[in-house]
C-alpha positions in Angstrom: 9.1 17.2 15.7 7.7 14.7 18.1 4.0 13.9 18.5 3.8 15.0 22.2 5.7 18.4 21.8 2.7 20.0 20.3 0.1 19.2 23.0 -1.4 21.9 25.3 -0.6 21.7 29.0 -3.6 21.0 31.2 -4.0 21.7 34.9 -6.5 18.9 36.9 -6.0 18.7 40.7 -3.1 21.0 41.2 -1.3 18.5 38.7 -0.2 20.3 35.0 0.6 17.8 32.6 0.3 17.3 28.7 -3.7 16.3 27.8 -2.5 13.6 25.5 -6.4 13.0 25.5 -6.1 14.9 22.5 -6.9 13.3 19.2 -5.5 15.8 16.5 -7.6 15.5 13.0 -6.0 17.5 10.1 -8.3 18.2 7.1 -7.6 16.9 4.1 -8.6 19.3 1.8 -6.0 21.8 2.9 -3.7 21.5 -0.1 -3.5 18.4 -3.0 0.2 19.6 -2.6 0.2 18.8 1.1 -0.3 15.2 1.1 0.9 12.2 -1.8 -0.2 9.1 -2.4 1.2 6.2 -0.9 1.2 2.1 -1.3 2.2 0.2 1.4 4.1 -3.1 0.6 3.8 -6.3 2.3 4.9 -6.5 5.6 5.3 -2.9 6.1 4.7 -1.2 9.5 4.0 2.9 10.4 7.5 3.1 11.4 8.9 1.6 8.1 6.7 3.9 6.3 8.1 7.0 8.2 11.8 5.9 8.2 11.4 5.2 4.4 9.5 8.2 3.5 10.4 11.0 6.7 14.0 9.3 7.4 12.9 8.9 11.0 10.8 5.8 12.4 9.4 8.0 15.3 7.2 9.8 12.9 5.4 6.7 12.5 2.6 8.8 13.9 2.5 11.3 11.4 1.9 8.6 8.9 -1.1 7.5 11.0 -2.4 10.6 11.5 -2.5 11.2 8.0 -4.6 8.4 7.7 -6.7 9.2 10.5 -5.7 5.5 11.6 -6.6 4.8 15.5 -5.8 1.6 15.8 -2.8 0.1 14.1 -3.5 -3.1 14.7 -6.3 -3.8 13.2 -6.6 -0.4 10.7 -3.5 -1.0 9.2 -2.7 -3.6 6.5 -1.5 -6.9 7.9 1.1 -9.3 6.2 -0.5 -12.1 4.4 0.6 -14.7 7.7 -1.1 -12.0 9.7 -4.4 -11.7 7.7 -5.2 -15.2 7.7 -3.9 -15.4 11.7 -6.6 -12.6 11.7 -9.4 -14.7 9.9 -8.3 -17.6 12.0 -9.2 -15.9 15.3 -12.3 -13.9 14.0 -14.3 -16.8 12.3 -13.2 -19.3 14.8 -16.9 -19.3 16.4 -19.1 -18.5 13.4 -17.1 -21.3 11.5 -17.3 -24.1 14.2 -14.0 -24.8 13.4 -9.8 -24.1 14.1 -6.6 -23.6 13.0 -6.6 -23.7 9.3 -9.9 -25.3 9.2 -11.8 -22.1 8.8 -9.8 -20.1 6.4 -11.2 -23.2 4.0 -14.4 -22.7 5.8 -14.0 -19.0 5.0 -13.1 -19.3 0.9 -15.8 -22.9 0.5 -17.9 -21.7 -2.3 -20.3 -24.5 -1.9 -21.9 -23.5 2.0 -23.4 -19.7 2.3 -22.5 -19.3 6.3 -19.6 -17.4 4.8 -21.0 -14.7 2.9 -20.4 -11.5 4.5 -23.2 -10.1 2.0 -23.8 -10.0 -2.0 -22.2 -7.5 -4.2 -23.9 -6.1 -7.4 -22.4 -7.7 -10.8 -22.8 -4.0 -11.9 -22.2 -1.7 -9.8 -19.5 -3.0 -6.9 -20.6 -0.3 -4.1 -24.2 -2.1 -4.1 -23.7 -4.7 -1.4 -27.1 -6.4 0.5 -26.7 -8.9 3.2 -28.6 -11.8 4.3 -31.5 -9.9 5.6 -32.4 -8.4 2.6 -31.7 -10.2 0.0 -33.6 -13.4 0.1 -34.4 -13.4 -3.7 -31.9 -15.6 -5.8 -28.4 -14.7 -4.8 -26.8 -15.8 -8.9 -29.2 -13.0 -11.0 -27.4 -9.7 -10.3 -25.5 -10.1 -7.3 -22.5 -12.0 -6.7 -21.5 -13.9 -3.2 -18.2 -12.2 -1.2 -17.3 -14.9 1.0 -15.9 -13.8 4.6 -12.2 -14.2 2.7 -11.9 -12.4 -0.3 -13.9 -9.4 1.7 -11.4 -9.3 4.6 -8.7 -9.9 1.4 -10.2 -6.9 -0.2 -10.5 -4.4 2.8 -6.7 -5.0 4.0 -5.7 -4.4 0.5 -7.5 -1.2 0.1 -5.9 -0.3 3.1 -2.4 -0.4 1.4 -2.9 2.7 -0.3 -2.5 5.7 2.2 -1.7 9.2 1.9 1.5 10.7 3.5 2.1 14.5 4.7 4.3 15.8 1.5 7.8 16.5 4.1 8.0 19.8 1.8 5.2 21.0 4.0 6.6 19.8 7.1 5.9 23.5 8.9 2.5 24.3 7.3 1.9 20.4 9.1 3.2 21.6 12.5 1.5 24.5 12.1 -1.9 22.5 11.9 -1.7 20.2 14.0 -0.7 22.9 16.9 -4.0 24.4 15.4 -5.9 21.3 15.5 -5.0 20.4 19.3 -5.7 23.8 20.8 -9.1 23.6 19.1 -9.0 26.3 16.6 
């Protein structure tokens, strides 16, 4: 099946053509047996996902879809090279430093210009940030420094779901659903 087959025709100025404008979004809650879990291994891409999983590298978009993932680049999990590249290039300013520089910058434990916010000892999806926690920082809430929360959020991106290929018409069906609106 490939991605564009599916979209509807659309006529602008005497010109018909496929609106690829389209973003498809299939519910989740179909069917548990429609979708299974997935981890992602280091280095992987969409289309090593889909040629592993699908047998075919061209339904890397089916994996994204699945994972309502826009943006590859930066929703998808990077190698460990490309994380800290990533770091590198986002911190640069808020670091005043380059290069290598700021991914110590980003993990020093001993400045607080690197805490992306606090994180409750207790309960882990409490988080505060600077403005509004001024109390002291060490009683129930722990510092996550700028790396070990972009760490944390590109490893939590490794697990994904895939579109169970048993259900590969029930999928079709949906998306052709999904794009013609109903």
């Amino acid at each position: 099946m490939s991605y564009f087959s599916k979209f509807p025709l659309v006529t602008r100025n005497g010109v018909t053509t496929l609106d690829i404008t389209r973003r498809p979004k299939i519910s989740k809650s179909v069917s548990a047996y429609q979708y299974l879990p997935y981890t992602v291994e280091e280095g992987m891409k969409p289309e090593d996902v889909a040629f592993y999983y699908y047998g075919d590298a061209e339904l890397a978009w089916l994996v994204l879809l699945a994972n309502d993932v826009i943006d590859p680049y930066t929703h998808w999990p990077k190698s460990q090279p490309n994380l800290e590249s990533y770091i590198k290039k986002q911190y640069a300013t808020q670091s005043g430093t380059t290069g290598d520089a700021v991914l110590i910058w980003s993990k020093n434990t001993s400045i607080t210009n690197n805490i992306k916010h606090y994180e409750s000892r207790y309960v882990s999806d409490v988080k505060i940030n600077h403005t509004t926690y001024v109390a002291n920082p060490t009683a129930e809430f722990r510092p996550i420094r700028i790396y070990d929360y972009e760490f944390a959020l590109n490893e939590s991106r490794r697990q994904i779901l895939l579109f169970n290929k048993n259900y590969m018409g029930d999928i079709e069906s949906l998306l052709e659903k999904s794009l013609n609106g109903q």
